[in-house]
C-alpha positions in Angstrom: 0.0 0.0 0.0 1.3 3.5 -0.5 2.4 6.2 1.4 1.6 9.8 0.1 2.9 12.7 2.8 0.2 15.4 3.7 1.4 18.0 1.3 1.6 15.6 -1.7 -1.6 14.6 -0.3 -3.2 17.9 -0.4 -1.6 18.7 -3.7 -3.4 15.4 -5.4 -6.3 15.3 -4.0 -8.8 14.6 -6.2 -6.6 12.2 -8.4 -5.9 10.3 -5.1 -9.8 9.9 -4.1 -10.7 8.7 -7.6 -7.9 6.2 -7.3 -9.2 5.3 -3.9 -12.5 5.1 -5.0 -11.5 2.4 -7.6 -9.7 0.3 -5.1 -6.3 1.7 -4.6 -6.0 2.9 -1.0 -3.2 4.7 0.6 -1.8 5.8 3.7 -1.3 9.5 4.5 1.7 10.3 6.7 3.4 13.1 8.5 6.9 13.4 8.9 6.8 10.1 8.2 4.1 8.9 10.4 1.4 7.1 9.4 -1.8 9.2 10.3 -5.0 7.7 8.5 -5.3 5.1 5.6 -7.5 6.3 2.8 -10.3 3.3 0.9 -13.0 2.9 -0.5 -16.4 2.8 0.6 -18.3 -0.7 0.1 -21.2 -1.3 -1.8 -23.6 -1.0 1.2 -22.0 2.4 2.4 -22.6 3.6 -0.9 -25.9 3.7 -0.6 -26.5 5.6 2.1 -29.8 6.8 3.3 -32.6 8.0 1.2 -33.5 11.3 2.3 -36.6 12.0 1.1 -39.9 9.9 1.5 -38.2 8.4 4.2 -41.1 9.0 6.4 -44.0 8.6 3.9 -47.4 7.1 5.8 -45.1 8.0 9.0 -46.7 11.5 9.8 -49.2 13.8 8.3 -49.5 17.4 7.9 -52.9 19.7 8.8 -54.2 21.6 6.4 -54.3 24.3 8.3 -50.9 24.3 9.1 -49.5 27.5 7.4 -52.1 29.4 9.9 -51.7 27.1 13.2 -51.7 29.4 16.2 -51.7 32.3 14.1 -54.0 34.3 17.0 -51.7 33.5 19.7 -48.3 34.1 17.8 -50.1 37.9 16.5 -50.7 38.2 20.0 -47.2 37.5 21.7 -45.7 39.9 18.4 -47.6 42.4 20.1 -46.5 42.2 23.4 -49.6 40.8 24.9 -50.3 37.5 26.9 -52.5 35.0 26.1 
């Protein structure tokens, strides 16, 4: 496995990730000190988590709720008390 200083490390980056990312990982070291080994992620870490629709038939929304507690936040803008 190589070794790639920080600097050379920073200077390369992007060429060293794509390498990485096709299954050519590397150290990084400073002064000669190995600090963190670079790899690629595995097939399941690829996919992550889908973000959106996660929660779908999870929660719903009221249709009022652009206007919910639109009297009491008017109030409390206006220095009042409930």
């Amino acid at each position: 496995m190589q070794t790639i200083n920080i600097h050379e490390a920073k200077t390369h980056l992007s060429r060293l990730v794509e390498e990485a990312s096709q299954g050519k990982a590397f150290i990084i070291a400073k002064a000669g000190k190995p600090l963190v080994k670079v790899l690629p992620l595995s097939a399941e870490e690829q996919k992550g988590v889908e973000k959106f629709g996660f929660m779908a038939g999870e929660i719903s929304v009221p249709d009022d709720f652009d206007s919910m507690g639109t009297p009491e936040i008017t109030l409390l803008f206006e220095g009042k008390s409930l």
